[in-house]
N, C-alpha and C positions, 0 to 999 in steps of 0.2 A: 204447759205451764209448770207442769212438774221439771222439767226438765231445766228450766230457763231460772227455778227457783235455787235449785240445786247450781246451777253455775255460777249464779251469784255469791250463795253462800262459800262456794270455793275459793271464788276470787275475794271476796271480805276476807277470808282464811288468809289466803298469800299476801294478800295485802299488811296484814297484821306479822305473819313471817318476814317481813322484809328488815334489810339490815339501817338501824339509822344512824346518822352521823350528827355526832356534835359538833357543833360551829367551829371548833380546834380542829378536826379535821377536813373536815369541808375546805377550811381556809390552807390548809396543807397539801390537798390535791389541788386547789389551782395552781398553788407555788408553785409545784409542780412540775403542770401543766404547762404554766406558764416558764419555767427555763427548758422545758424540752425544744417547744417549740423554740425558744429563742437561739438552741444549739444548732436546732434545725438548720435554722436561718444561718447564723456564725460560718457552719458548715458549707453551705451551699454559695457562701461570700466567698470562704479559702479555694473550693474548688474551679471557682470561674476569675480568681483574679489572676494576674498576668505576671509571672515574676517580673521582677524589677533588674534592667540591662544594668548592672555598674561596672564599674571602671576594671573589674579583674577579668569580668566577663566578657568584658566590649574586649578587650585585648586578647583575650583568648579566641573569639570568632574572627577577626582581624587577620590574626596569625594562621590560623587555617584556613583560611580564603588564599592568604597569599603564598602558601605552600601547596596548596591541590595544584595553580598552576603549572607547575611543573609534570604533576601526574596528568595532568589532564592532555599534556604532548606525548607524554608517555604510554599510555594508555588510549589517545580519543584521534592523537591528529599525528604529525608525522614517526613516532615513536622516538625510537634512540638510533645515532649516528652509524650508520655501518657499511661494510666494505661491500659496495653491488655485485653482483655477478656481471661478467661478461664487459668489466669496467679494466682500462688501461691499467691503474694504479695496483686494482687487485690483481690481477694477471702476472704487473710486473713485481708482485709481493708474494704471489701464489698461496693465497689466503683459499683456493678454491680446492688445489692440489688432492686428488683423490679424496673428494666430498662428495657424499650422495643425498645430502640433505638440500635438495633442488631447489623448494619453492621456498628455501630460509635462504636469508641474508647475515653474514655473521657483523655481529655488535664491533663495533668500531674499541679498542682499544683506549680511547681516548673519550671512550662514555664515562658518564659519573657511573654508574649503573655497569657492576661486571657479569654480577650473577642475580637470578631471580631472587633469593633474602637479601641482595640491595635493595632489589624495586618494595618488597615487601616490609623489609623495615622503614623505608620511609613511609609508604601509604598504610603503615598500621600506625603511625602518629598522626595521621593525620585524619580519616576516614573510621565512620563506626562501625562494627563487628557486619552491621547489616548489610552497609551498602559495600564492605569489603568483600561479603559474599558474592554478590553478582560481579563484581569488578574479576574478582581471581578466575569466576566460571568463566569469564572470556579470555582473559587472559593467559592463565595458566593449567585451564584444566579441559578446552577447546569446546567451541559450537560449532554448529553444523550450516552451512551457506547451502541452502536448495537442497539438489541430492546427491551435493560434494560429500566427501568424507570430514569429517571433523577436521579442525587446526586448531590451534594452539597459538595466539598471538607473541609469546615467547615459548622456547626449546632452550631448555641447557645440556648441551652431551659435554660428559668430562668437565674442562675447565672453560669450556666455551660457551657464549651466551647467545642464541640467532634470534632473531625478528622474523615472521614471516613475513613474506612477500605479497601474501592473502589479505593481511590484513589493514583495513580502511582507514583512512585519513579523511576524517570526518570535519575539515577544513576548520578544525577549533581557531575561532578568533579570540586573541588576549580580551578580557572582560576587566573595565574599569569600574570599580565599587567607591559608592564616596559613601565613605564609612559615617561624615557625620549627618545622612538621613536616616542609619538603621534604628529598627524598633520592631519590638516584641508586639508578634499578633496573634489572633487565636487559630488555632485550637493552641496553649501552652503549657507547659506546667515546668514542675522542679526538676523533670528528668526529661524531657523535650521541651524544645523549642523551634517555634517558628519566627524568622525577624524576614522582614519587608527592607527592600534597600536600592536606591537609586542607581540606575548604571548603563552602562553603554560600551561598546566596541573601538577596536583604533581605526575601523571601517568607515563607523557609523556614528559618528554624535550624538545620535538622537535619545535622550535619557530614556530610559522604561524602568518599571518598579519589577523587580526580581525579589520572590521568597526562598529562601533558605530555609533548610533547617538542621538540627544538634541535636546529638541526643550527650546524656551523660550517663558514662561508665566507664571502667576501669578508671574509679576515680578522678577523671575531668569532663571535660566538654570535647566532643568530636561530630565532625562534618556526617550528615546522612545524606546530602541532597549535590546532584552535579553544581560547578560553578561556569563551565565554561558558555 
């Protein structure tokens, strides 16, 4: 009893220390109360909305859709034009003449593309930092096939630019985009995006929905995602 008297009168105690508020305040902590939560909310609106595709944007995914293709021969399907070994034409040009670079093929002369910072300069306007990384590891800086020794999909010696002869033509078919089904879906934001977009092959007619996506840096919009 004693005990339970004594707890009481502590709690009358704190009870009486407690801090009180005047109705000016009171009504001040809801206000609050009340716009935090509404930032909350604001907040959570900005972060789940979808930027808006306009007219400077749609033309800048446009344009980079329609310049990978180039890369994507370059890179995915038959590469760039060059002189075969063991071919009439090179023989009778002697393009081959004391060469020991066997399993390359040298770049035709008559390529857009002479040296590797051609191929570079184009696929850095066009492709983002990211996916330029995996492109150049094949490309230019060799994988390994089984328990081949590494290759290098292009060689430059000197002023010369080869193809090897290793690497795959991944039978890329041209890819037709009908630019006016694209549209912004999620996951997106201000510095990615993903767009949805109708398309089809000169194979194959039959439309299917292809997502893309962009990232934004070095000041514009660039491809992250294959097109072919």
């Amino acid at each position: 009893m004693a005990i339970a008297a004594r707890e009481a009168k502590n709690n009358k105690k704190a009870s009486k220390n407690k801090i009180k508020l005047t109705k000016k305040q009171k009504i001040w902590i809801s206000v609050c109360a009340g716009v935090l939560a509404i930032a909350i909310v604001v907040t959570a609106i900005l972060l789940t909305r979808l930027p808006r595709l306009d007219d400077e944007m749609k033309d800048r995914f446009i344009y980079l859709v329609e310049e990978s293709k180039d890369m994507n021969t370059v890179f995915f399907g038959a590469g760039l034009p060059v002189y075969y070994r063991e071919n009439a034409l090179s023989d009778r040009l002697g393009v081959y003449y004391n060469d020991e670079l066997v399993t390359y093929n040298k770049v035709s002369e008559f390529s857009s593309y002479q040296y590797i910072d051609d191929i570079k300069k184009k696929a850095d306007s066009i492709y983002s930092e990211k996916y330029l990384s995996a492109l150049y590891e094949t490309a230019f800086e060799g994988v390994m096939t089984g328990n081949a020794s590494a290759y290098l999909r292009f060689y430059e010696q000197g002023d010369t630019l080869y193809q090897s002869m290793l690497a795959k033509d991944f039978g890329v078919n041209e890819r037709i985009y009908d630019y006016s089904t694209m549209k912004i879906v999620r996951p997106s934001n201000k510095t990615y995006v993903n767009i949805v977009i109708e398309s089809y092959t000169l194979n194959d007619p039959t439309r299917v929905s292809i997502n893309l996506s962009f990232n934004y840096e070095r000041g514009n919009w660039y491809l992250d995602s294959p097109t072919y």
